[in-house]
N, C-alpha and C positions, 0 to 999 in steps of 0.2 A: 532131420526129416521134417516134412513140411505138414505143421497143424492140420491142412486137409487129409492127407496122406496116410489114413488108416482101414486100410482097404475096404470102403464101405463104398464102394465099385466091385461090380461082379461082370463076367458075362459067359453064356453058354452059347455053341453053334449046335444050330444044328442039322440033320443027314443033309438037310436039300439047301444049306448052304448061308441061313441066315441067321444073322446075330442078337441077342438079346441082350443087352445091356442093361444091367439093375443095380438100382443105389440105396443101399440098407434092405435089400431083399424087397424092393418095389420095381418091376418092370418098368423103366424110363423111356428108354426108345430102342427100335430095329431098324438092323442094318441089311441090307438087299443087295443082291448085285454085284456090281464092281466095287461099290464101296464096303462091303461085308467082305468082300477076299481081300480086299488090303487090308484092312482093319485082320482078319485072321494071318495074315502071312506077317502083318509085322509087331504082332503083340508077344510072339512065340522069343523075338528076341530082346524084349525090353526087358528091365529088372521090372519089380513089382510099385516102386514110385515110379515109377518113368510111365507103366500100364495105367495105373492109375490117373497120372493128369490125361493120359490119353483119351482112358473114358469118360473123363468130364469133360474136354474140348468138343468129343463128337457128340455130348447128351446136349451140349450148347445153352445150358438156360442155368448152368454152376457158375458164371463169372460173372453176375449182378453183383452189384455192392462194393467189387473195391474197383471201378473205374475212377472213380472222383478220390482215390487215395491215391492213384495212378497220375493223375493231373497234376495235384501239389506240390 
């Protein structure tokens, strides 16, 4: 399992269709729209790592710091 990977990604929808996304129980970012119904149609079938980097890709501001590990 991946050092990130402890589920300190949350997220609730809600009635009218939009997403909340929180990391350690801090509201990070919401999702609207077309991209709140993909985000809910396809978190139902990931496991709970696979959810997980999911919600850090779309908070977008978690993958600072290892690009220059990335380079090397």
């Amino acid at each position: 399992m991946c050092p990130m990977i402890d589920d300190v990604f949350s997220y609730r929808i809600t009635k009218d269709g939009r997403v909340f996304i929180s990391w350690h129980g801090r509201q990070v970012t919401t999702l609207k729209g077309r991209e709140a119904a993909k985000f809910a149609a396809s978190i139902e079938s990931l496991d709970a790592e696979q959810a997980q980097l999911l919600m850090a890709r779309l908070t977008g501001n978690f993958k600072r710091g290892n690009e220059r590990v990335a380079q090397d």
